[in-house]
Jmol script that loads the backbone (N, CA, C; Angstrom):
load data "model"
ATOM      1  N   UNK A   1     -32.356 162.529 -13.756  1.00  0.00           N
ATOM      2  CA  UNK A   1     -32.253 161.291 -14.486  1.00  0.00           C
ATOM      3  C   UNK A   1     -33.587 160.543 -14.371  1.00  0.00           C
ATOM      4  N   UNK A   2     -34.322 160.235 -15.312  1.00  0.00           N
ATOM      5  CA  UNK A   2     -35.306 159.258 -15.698  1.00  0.00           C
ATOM      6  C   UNK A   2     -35.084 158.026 -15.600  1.00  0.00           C
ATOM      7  N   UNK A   3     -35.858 157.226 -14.102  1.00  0.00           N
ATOM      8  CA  UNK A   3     -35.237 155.932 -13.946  1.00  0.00           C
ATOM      9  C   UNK A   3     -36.675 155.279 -15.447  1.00  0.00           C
ATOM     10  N   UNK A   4     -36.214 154.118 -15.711  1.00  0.00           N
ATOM     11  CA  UNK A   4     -36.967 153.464 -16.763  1.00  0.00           C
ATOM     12  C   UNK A   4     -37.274 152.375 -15.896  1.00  0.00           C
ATOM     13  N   UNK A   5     -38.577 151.575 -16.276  1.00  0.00           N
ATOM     14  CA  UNK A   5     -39.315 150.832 -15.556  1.00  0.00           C
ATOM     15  C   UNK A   5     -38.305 149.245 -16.260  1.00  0.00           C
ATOM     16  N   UNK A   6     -37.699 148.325 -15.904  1.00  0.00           N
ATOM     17  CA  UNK A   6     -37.023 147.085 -15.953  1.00  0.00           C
ATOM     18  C   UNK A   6     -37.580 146.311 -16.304  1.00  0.00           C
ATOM     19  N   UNK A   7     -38.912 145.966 -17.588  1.00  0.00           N
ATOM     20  CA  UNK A   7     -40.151 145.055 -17.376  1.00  0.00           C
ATOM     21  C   UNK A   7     -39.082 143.709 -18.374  1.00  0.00           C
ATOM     22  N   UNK A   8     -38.008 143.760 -18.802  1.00  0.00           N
ATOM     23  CA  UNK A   8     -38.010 142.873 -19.684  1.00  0.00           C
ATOM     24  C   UNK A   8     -36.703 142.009 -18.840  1.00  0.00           C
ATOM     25  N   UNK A   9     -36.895 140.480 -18.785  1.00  0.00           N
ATOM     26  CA  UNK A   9     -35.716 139.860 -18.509  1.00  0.00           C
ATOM     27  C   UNK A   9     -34.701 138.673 -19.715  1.00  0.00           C
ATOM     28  N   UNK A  10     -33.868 139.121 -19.474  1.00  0.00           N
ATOM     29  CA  UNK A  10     -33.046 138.063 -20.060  1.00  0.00           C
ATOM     30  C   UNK A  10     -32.465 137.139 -19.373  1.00  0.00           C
ATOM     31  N   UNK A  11     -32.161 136.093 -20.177  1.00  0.00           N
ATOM     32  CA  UNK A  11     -31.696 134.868 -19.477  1.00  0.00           C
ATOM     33  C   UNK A  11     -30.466 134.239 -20.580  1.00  0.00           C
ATOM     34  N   UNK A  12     -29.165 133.772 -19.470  1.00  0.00           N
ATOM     35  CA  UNK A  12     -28.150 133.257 -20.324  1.00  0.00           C
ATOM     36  C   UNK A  12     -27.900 132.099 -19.527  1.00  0.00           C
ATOM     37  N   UNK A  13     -26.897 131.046 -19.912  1.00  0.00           N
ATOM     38  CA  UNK A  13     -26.739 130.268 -19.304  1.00  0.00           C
ATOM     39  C   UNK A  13     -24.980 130.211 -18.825  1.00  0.00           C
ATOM     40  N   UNK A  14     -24.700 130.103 -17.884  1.00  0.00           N
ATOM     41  CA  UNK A  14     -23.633 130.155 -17.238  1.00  0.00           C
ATOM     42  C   UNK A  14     -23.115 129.045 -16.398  1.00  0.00           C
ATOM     43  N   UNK A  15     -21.509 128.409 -16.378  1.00  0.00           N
ATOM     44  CA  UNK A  15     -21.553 126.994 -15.719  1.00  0.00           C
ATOM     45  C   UNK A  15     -21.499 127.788 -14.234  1.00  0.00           C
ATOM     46  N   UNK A  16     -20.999 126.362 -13.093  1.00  0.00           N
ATOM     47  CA  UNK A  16     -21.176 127.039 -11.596  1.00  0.00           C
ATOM     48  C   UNK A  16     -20.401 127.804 -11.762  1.00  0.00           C
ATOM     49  N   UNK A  17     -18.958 127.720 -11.767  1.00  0.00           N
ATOM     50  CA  UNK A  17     -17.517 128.183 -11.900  1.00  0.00           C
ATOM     51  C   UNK A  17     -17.966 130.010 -12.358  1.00  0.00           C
ATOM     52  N   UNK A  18     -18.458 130.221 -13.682  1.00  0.00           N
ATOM     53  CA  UNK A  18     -18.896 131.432 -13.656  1.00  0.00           C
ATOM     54  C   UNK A  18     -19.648 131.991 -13.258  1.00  0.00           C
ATOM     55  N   UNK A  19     -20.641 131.341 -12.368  1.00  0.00           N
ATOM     56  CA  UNK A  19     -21.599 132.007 -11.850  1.00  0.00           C
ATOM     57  C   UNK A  19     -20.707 132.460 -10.605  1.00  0.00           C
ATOM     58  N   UNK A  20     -20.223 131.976  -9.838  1.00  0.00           N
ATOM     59  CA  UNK A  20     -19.030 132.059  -8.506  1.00  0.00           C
ATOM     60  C   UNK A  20     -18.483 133.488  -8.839  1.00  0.00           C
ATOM     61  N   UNK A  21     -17.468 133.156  -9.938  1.00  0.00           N
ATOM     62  CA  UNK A  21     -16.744 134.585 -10.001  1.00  0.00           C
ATOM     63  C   UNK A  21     -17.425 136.283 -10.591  1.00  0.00           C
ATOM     64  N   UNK A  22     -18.684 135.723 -11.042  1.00  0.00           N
ATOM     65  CA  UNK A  22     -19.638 136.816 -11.417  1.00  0.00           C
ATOM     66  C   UNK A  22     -19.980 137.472 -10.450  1.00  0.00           C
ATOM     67  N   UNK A  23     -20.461 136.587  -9.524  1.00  0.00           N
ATOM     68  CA  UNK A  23     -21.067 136.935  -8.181  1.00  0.00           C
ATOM     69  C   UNK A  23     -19.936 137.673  -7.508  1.00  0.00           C
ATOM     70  N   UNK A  24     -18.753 136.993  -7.201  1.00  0.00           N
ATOM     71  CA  UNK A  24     -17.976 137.304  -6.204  1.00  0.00           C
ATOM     72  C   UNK A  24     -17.896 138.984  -7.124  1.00  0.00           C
ATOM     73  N   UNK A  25     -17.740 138.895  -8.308  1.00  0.00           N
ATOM     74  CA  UNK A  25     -16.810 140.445  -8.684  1.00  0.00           C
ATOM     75  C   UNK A  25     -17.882 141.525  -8.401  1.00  0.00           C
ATOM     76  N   UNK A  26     -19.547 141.143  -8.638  1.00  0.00           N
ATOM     77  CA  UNK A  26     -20.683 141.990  -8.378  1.00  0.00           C
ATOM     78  C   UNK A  26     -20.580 142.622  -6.590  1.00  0.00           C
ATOM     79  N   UNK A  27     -20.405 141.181  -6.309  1.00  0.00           N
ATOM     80  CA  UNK A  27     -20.049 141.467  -4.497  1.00  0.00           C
ATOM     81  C   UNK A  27     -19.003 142.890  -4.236  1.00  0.00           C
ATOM     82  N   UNK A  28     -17.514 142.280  -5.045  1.00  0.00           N
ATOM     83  CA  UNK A  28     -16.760 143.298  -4.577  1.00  0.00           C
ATOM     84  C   UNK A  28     -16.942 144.266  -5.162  1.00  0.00           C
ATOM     85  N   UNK A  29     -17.959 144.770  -6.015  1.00  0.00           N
ATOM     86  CA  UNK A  29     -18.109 146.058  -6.363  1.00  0.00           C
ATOM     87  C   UNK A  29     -19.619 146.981  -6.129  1.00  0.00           C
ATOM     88  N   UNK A  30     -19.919 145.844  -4.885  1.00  0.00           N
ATOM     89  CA  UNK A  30     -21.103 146.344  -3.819  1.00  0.00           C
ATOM     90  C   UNK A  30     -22.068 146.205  -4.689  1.00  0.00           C
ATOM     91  N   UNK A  31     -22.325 145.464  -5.374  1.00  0.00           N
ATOM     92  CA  UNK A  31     -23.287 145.721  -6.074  1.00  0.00           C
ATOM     93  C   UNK A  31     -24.447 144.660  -6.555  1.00  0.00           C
ATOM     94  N   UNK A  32     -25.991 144.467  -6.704  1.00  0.00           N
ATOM     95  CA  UNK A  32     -26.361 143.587  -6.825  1.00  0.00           C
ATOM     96  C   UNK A  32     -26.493 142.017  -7.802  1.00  0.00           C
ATOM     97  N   UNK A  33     -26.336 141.444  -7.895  1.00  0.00           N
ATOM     98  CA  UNK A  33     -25.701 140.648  -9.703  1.00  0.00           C
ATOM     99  C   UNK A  33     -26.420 141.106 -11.332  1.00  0.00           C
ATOM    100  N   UNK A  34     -27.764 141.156 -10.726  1.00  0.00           N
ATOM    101  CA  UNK A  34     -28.800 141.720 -12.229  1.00  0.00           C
ATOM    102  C   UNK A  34     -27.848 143.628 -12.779  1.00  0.00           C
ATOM    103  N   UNK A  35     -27.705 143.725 -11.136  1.00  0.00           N
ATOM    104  CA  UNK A  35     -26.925 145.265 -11.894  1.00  0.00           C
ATOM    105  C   UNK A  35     -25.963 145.561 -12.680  1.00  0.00           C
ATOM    106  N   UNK A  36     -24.757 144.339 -12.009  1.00  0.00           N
ATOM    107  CA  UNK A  36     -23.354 144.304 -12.307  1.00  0.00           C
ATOM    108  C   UNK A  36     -23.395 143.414 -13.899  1.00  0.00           C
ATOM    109  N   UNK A  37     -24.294 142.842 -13.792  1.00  0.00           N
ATOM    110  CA  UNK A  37     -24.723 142.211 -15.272  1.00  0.00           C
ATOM    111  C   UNK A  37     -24.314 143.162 -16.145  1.00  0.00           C
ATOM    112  N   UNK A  38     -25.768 144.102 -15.852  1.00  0.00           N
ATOM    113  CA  UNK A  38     -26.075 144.945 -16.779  1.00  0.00           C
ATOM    114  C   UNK A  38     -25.079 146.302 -17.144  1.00  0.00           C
ATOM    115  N   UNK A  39     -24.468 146.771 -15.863  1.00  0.00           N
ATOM    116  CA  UNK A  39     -23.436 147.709 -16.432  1.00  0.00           C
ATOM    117  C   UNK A  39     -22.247 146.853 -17.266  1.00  0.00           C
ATOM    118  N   UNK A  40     -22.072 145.600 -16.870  1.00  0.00           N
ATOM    119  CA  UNK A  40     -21.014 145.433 -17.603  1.00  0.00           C
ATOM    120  C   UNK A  40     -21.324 144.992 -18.902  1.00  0.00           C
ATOM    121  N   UNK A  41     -22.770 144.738 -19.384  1.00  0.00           N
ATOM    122  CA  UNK A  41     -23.167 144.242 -20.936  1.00  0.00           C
ATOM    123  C   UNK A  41     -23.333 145.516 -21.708  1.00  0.00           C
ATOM    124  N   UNK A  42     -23.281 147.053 -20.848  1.00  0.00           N
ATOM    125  CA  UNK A  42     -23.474 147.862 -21.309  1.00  0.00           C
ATOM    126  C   UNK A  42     -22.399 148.715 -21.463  1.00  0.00           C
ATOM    127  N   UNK A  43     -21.247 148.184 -21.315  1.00  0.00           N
ATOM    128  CA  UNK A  43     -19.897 148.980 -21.296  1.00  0.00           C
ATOM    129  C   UNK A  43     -19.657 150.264 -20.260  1.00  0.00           C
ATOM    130  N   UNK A  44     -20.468 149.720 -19.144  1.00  0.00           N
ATOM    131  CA  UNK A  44     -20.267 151.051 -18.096  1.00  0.00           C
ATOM    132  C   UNK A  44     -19.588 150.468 -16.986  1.00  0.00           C
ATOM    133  N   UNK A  45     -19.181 151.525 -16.357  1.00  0.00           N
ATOM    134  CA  UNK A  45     -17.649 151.393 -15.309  1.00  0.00           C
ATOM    135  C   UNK A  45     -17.996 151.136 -14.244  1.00  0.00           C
ATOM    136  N   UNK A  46     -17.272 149.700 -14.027  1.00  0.00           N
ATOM    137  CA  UNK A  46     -17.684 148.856 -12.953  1.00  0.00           C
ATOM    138  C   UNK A  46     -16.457 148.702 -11.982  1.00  0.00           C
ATOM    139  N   UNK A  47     -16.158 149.281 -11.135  1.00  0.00           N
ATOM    140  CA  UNK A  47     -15.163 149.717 -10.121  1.00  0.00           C
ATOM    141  C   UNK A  47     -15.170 148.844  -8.511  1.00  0.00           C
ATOM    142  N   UNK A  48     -14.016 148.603  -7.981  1.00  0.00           N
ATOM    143  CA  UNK A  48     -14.291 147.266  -6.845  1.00  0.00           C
ATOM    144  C   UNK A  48     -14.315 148.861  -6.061  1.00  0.00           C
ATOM    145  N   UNK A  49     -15.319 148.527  -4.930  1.00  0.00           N
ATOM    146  CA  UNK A  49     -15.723 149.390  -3.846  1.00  0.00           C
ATOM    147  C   UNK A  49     -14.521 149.365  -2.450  1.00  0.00           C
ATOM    148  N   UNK A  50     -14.491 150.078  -2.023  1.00  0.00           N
ATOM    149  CA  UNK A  50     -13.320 150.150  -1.102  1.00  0.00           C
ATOM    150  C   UNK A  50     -14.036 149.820   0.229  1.00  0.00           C
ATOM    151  N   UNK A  51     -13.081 149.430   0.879  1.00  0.00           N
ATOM    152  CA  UNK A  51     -13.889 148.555   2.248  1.00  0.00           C
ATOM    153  C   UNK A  51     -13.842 149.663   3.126  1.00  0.00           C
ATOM    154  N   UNK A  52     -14.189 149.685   4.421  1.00  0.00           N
ATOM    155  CA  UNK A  52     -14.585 150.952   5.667  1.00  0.00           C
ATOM    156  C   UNK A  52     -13.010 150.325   6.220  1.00  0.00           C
ATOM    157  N   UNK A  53     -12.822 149.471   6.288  1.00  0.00           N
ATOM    158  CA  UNK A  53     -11.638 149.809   7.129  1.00  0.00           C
ATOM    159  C   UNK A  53     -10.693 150.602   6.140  1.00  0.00           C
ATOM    160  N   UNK A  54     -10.383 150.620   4.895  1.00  0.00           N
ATOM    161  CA  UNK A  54      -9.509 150.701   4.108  1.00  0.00           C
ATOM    162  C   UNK A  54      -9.719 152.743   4.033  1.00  0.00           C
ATOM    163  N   UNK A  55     -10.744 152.577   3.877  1.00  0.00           N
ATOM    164  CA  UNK A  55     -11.592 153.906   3.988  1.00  0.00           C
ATOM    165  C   UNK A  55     -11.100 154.978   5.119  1.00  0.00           C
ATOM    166  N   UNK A  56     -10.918 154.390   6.412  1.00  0.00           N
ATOM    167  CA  UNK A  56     -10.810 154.622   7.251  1.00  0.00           C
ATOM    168  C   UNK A  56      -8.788 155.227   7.214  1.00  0.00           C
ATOM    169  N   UNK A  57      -8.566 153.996   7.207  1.00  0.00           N
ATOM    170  CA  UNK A  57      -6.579 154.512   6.752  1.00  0.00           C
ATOM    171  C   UNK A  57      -6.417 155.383   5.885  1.00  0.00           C
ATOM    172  N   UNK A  58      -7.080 155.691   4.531  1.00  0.00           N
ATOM    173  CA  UNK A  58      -6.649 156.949   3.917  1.00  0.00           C
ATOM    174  C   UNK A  58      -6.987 158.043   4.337  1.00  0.00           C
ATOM    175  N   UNK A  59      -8.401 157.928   5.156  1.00  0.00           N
ATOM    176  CA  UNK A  59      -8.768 159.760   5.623  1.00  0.00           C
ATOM    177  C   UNK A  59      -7.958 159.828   6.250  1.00  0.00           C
ATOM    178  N   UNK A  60      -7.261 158.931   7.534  1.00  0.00           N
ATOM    179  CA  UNK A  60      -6.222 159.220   8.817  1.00  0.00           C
ATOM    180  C   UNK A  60      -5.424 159.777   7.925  1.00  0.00           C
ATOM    181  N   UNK A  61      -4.329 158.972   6.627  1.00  0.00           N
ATOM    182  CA  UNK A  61      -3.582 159.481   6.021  1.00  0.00           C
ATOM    183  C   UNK A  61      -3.683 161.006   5.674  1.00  0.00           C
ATOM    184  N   UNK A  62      -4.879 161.069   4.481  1.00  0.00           N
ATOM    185  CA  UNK A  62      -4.841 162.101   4.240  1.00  0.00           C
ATOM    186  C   UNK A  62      -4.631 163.255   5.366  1.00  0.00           C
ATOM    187  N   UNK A  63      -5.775 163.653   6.565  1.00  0.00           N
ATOM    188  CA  UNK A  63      -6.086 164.203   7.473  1.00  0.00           C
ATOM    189  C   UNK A  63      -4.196 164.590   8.054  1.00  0.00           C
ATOM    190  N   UNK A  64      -3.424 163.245   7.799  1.00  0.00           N
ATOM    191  CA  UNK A  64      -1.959 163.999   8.415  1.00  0.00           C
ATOM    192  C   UNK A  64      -0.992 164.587   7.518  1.00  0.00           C
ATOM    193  N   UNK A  65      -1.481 164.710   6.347  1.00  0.00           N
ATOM    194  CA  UNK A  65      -1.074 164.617   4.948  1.00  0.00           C
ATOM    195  C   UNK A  65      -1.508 166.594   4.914  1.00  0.00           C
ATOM    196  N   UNK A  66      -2.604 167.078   5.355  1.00  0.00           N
ATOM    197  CA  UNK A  66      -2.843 168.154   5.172  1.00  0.00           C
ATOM    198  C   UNK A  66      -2.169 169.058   6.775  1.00  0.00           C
ATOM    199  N   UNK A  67      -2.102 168.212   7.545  1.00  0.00           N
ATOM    200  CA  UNK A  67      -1.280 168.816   8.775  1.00  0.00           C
ATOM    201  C   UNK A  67       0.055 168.913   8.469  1.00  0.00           C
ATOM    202  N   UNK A  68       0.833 168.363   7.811  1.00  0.00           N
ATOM    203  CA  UNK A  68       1.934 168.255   7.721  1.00  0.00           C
ATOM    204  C   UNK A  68       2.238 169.607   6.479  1.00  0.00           C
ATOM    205  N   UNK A  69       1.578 169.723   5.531  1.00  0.00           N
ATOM    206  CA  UNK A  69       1.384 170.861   4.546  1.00  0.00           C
ATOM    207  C   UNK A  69       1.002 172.068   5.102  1.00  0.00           C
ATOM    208  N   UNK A  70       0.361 172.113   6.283  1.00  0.00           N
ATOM    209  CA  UNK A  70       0.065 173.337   6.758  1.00  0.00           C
ATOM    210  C   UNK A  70       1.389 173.533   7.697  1.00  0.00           C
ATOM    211  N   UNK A  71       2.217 172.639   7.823  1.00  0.00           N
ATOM    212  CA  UNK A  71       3.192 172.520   8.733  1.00  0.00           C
ATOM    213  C   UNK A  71       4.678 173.144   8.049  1.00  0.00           C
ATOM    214  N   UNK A  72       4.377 172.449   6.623  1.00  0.00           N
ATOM    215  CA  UNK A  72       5.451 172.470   5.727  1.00  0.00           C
ATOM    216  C   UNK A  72       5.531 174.539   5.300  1.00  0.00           C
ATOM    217  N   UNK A  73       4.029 174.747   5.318  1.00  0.00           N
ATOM    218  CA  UNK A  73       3.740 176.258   4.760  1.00  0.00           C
ATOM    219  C   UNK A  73       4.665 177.319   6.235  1.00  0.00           C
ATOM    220  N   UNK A  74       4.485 176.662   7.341  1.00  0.00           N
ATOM    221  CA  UNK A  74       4.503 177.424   8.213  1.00  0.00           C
ATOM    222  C   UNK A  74       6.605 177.630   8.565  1.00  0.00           C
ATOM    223  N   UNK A  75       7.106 176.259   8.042  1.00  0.00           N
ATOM    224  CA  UNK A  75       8.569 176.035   8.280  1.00  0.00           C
ATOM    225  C   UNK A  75       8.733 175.278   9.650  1.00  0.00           C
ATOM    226  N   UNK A  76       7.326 174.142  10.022  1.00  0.00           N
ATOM    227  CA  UNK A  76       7.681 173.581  11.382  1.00  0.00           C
ATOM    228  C   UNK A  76       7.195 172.442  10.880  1.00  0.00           C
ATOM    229  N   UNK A  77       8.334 171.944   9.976  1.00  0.00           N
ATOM    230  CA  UNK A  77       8.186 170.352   9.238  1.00  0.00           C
ATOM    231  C   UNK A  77       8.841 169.383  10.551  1.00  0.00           C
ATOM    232  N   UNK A  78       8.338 168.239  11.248  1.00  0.00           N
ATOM    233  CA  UNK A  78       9.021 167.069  11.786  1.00  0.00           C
ATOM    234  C   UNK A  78       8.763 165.779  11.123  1.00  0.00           C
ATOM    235  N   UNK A  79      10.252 165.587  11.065  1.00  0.00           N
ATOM    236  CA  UNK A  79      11.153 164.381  10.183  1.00  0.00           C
ATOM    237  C   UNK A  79       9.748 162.980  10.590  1.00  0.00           C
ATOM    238  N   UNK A  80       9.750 162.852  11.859  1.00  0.00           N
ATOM    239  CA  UNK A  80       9.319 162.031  12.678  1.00  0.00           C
ATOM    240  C   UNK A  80       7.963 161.958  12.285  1.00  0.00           C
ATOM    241  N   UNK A  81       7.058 162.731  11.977  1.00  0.00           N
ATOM    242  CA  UNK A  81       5.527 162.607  11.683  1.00  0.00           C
ATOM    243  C   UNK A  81       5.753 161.716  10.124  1.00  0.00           C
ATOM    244  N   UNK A  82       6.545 162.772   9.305  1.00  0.00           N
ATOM    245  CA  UNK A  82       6.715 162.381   8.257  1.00  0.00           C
ATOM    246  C   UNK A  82       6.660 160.738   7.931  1.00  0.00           C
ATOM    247  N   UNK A  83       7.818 160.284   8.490  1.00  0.00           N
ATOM    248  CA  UNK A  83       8.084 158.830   9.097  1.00  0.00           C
ATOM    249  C   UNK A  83       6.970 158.379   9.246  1.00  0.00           C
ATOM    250  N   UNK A  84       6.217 158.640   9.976  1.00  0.00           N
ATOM    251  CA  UNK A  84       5.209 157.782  10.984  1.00  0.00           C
ATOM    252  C   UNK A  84       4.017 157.480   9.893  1.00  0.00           C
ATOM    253  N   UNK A  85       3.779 159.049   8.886  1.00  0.00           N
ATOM    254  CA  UNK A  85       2.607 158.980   7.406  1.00  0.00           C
ATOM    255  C   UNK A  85       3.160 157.815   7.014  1.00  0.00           C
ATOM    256  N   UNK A  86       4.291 157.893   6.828  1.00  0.00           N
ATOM    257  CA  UNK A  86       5.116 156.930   5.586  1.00  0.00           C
ATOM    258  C   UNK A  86       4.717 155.411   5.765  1.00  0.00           C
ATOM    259  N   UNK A  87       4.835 154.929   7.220  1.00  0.00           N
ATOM    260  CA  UNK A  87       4.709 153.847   7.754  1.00  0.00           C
ATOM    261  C   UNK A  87       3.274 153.694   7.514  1.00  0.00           C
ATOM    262  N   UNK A  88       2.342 154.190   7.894  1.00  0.00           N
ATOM    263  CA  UNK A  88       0.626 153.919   7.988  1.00  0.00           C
ATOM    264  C   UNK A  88       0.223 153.879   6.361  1.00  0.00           C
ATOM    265  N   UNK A  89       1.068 154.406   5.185  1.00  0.00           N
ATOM    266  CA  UNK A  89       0.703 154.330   4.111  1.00  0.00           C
ATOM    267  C   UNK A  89       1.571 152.723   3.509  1.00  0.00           C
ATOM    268  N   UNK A  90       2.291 152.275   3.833  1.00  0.00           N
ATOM    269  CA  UNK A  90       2.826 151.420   3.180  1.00  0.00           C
ATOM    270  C   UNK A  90       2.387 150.097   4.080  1.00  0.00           C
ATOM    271  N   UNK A  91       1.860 150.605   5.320  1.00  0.00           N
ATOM    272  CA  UNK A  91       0.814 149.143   6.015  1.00  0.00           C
ATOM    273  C   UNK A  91      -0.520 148.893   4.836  1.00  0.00           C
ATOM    274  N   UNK A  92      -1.527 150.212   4.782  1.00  0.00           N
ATOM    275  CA  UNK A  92      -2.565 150.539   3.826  1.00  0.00           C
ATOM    276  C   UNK A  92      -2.325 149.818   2.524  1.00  0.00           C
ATOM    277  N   UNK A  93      -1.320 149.896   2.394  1.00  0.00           N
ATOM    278  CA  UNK A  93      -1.099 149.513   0.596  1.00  0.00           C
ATOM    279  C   UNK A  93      -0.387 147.864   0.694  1.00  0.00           C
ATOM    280  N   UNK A  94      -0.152 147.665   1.420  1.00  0.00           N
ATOM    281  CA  UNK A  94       0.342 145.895   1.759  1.00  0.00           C
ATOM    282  C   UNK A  94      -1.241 145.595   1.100  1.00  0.00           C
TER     283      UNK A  94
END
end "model"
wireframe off; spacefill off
backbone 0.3
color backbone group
């Protein structure tokens, strides 16, 4: 990919109120404001970034999610793990 050199700026005018929630949505989608500008004036996909803790609960999930499948393949399924995924996924998703 050919980065292109940025020489030209634009300028709009925005009250506080939108400048706040511009910012905040650039924030939650990790991203800097001139960027989040620009993907979103350009119709490109602007996605909220997932936090490290949040990050953190689905690998655990997943990670017991593939033990339990190798568990399920083998015929040594417990009720009780099952349970326990169930619980750590519906804390995650609160």
């Amino acid at each position: 990919m050919i980065m292109e050199n940025k020489d030209i700026t634009l300028r709009f005018r925005v009250t506080a109120d939108e400048r706040a929630v511009i910012e905040k949505k650039a924030q939650t989608a990790g991203l800097v404001l001139s960027e989040y500008v620009r993907r979103m004036a350009l119709g490109q996909d602007v996605r909220e970034r997932i936090s490290p803790e949040l990050r953190q609960v689905v690998i655990g999930v997943a990670n017991n999610l593939n033990q339990l499948t190798r568990h399920a393949h083998t015929g040594q399924l417990d009720a009780s793990s099952i349970e326990a995924i169930l619980e750590q996924l519906k804390r995650a998703l609160q």
